[in-house]
C-alpha positions as CSV (number, residue, x, y, z in Angstrom):
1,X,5.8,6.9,-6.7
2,X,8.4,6.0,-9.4
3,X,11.9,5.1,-8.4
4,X,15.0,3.7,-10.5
5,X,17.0,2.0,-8.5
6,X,20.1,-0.2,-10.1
7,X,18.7,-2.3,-13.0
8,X,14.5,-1.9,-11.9
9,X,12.3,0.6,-12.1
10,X,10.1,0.8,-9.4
11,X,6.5,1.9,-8.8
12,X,5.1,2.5,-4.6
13,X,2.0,3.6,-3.4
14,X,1.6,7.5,-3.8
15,X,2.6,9.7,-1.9
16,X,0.0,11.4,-1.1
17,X,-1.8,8.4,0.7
18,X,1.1,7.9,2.9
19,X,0.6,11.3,4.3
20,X,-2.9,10.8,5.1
21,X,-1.9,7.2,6.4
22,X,0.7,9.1,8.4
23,X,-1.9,12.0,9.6
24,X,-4.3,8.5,10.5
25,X,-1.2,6.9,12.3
26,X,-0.7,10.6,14.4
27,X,-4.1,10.9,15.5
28,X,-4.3,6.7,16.5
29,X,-1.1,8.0,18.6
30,X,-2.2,10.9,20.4
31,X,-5.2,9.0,21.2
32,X,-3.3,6.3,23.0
33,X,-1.0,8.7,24.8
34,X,-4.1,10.9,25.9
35,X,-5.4,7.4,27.2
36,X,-2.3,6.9,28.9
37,X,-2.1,10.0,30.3
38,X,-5.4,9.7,31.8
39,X,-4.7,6.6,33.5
40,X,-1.6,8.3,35.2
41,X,-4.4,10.9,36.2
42,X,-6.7,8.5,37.7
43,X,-5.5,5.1,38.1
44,X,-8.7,3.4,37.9
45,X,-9.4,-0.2,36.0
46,X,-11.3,1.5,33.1
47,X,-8.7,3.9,32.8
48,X,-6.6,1.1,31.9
49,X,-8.4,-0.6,30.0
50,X,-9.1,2.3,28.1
51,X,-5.3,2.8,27.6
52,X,-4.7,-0.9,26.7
53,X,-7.3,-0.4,23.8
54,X,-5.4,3.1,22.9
55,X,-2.1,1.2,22.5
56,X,-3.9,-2.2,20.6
57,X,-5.3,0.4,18.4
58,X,-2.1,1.9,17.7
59,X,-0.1,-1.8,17.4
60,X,-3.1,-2.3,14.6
61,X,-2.7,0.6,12.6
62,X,0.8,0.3,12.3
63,X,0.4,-3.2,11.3
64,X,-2.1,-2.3,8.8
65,X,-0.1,0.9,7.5
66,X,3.0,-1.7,6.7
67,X,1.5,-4.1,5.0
68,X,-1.3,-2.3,3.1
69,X,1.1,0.9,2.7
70,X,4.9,0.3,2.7
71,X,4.8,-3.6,1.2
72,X,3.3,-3.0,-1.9
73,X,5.2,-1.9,-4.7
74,X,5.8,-2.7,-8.0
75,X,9.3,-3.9,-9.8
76,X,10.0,-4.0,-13.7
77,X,13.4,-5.6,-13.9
78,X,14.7,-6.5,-17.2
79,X,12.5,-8.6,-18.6
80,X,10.2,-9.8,-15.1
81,X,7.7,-8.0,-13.6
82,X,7.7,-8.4,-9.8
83,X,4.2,-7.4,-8.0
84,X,4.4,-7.4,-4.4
85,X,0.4,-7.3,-3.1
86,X,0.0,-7.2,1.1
87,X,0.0,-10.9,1.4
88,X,1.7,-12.2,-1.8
89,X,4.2,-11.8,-4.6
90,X,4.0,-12.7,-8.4
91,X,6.7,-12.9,-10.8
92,X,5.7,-12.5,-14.1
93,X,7.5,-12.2,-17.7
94,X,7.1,-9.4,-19.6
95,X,5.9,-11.7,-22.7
96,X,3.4,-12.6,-20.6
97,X,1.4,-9.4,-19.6
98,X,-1.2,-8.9,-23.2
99,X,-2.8,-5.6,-21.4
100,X,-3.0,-3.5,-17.9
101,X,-6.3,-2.3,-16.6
102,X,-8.1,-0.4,-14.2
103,X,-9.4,-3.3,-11.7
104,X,-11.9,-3.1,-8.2
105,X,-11.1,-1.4,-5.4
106,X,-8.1,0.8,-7.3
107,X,-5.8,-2.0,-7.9
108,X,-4.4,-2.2,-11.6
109,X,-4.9,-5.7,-13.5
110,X,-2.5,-7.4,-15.3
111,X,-4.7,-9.3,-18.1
112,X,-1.8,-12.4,-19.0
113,X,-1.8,-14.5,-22.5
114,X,-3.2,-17.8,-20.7
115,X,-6.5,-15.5,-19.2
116,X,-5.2,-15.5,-15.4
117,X,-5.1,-12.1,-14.0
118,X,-3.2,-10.6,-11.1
119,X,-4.1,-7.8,-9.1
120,X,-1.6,-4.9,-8.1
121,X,-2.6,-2.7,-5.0
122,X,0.6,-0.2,-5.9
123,X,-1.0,0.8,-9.0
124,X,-3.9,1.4,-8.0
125,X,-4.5,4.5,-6.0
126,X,-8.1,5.5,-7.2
127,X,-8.4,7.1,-4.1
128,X,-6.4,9.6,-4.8
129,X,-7.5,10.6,-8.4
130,X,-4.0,9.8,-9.8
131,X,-4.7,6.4,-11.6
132,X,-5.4,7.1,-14.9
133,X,-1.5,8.9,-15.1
134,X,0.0,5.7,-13.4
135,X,-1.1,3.3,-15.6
136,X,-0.2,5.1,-18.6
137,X,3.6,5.3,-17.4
138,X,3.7,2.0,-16.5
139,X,1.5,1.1,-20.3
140,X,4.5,3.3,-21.4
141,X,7.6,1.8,-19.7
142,X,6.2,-1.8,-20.1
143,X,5.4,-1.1,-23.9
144,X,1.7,-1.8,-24.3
């Protein structure tokens, strides 16, 4: 998803995968209440137990859906390139990036002039058929 936002142009995780993230999150939910519920029912230790693992679950897919989901997005401001990943950020000039490509696992690569690369998760989205269009704005935008 494409924002503008003050001086940057930025780039988010589709759409589209949030709602089935969100759908994911739902069912992970009503899982734990039903678990809960049942333990209200029959308070029994494996009832409990049952529920405990219904809420970790839920604590982990949460956790999961923020980082992997909500953190990653990609900034173009002025003349910098800001690409926050789950568990890092890079900052790079705009002279620096020579080409963007299609990399593993859906993330887009940023090929830079001294042969380092860096991954972009918010690019990506080869899951949901929609890469191809994504990296040619962003080709567009960026100029290459």
């Amino acid at each position: 998803m494409r924002e503008q936002g003050g001086d940057a142009v930025v780039w988010r995780v589709h759409p589209r995968l949030m709602v089935w993230a969100g759908v994911f999150w739902a069912l992970a939910v009503l899982a734990g209440l039903s678990a809960w519920l049942a333990w209200s029912v029959d308070r029994t230790d494996g009832k409990a137990v049952q529920a405990a693992v219904g809420t970790a679950l839920v604590a982990a897919v949460t956790l999961a859906w923020g980082l992997v989901l909500l953190r990653p997005r990609v900034e173009l401001r002025g003349e910098t390139v800001v690409i926050v990943n789950p568990l890092a950020t890079h900052r790079l000039r705009r002279e620096e990036i020579v080409a963007v490509t299609d990399g593993l696992h859906g993330a887009a690569v940023f090929h830079r002039n001294d042969g380092f690369k860096t991954r972009a998760v918010a690019l990506g989205e080869a899951s949901a058929c929609i890469r191809d269009e994504r990296l040619s704005e962003f080709r567009r935008v960026l100029g290459l």
